[in-house]
N, C-alpha and C positions, 0 to 999 in steps of 0.2 A: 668950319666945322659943321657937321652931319648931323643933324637931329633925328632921331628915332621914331618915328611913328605908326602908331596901328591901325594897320589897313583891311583888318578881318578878324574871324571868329577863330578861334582853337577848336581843333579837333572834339576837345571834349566839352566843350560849349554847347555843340552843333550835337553833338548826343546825347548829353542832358535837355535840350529845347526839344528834342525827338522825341524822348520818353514822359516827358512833362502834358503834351501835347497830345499825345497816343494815348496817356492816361486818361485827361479829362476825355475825350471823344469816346472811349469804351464806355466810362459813364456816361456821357451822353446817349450817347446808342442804346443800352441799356433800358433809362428812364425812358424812353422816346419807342422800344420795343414795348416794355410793361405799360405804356398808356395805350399803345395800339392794341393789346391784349384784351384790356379791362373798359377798352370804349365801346363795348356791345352790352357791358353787363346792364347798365341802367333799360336799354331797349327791353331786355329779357323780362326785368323786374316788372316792368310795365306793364307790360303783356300780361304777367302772373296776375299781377292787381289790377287789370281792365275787368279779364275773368272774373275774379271773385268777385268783383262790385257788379257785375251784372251778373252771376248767380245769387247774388248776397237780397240784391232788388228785387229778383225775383221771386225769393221765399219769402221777402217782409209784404209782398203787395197781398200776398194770402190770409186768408181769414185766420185766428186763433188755432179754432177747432173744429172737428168734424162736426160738433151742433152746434157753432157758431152761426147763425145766421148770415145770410151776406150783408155786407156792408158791417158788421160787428154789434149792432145793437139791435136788441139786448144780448149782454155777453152771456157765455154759458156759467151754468155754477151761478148764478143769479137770481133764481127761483127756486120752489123748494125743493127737497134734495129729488125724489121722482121724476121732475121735470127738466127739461134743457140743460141735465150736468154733461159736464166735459169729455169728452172720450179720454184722452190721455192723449201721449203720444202712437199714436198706431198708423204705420208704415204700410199706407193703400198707393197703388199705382197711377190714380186719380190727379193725384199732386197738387188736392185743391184747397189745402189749409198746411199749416208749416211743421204740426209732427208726421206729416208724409213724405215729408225731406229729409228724415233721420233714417241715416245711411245709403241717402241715393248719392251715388257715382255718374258722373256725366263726361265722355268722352269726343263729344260731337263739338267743343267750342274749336274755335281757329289754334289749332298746337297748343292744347290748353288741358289736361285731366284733373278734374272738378272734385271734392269731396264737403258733405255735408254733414253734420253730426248737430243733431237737435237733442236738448236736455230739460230737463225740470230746471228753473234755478231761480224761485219767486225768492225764496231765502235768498239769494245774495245779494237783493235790492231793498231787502230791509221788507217785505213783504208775509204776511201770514203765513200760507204755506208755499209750499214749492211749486204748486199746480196754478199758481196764478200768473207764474212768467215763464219763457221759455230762451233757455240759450242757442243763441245762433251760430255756430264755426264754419266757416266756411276756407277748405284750404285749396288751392290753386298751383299747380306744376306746372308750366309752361314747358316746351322740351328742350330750350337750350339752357336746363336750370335753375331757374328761376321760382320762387317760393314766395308764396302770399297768403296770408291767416287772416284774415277778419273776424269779427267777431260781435253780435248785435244783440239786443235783447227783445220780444215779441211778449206784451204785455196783454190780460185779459181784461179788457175796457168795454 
């Protein structure tokens, strides 16, 4: 007598292991397209935040204020009111204390367009008035989209 035995796949075996198969590898492909996509973004970011940390450096290495003497002492608004008070912020082309960085634009860094916004903000550190510290924002555009905000405080010591 003959015994039966199976020597192979069915038809519909062989077309379910196809489409089983053809599935994961579309995911696969897929995941493996969207990481080749998104493996530039972190280089972009960097860029953004190299910029802004080296205009960010640049406006805190600056004196307070226009009568701030160099090196910072004596600070301004330190004698009586007559003498050595503070200018404010006022936006001279000089760039040689840090309210003359409010609202400069900087387009010359490496694919980088720079923006500065300088503010009063003693009051937010728990200080007497507003004219005693100054906010720093520094924002950063890189050109393959990439965004960077820093943000530091310039205190009158």
């Amino acid at each position: 007598m003959r015994v039966k035995t199976c020597q192979g796949f069915t038809l519909i075996e062989l077309v379910a292991f196809i489409v089983i198969v053809s599935v994961a590898l579309v995911a696969l492909v897929s995941v493996f397209s969207r990481a080749t996509q998104d493996s530039v973004d972190p280089l972009i970011q960097i860029r953004a935040l190299e910029c802004a940390q080296a205009k960010m450096d640049e406006v805190l290495a600056r004196k307070f204020d226009e009568n701030t003497p160099t090196g910072g002492v004596p600070a301004c608004d330190t004698f009586d009111a007559g003498t050595n008070s503070c200018a404010g912020i006022l936006a001279d082309t000089d760039l040689d204390d840090v309210g003359d960085y409010n609202g400069h634009t900087d387009t010359s860094k490496d694919r980088c367009s720079i923006s500065v916004t300088v503010t009063e903000a003693g009051t937010d550190l728990g200080l007497a008035s507003d004219a005693e510290a100054r906010r720093i924002d520094v924002t950063a555009n890189s050109d393959g989209g990439g965004q960077a905000i820093l943000s530091a405080y310039k205190v009158n010591f």
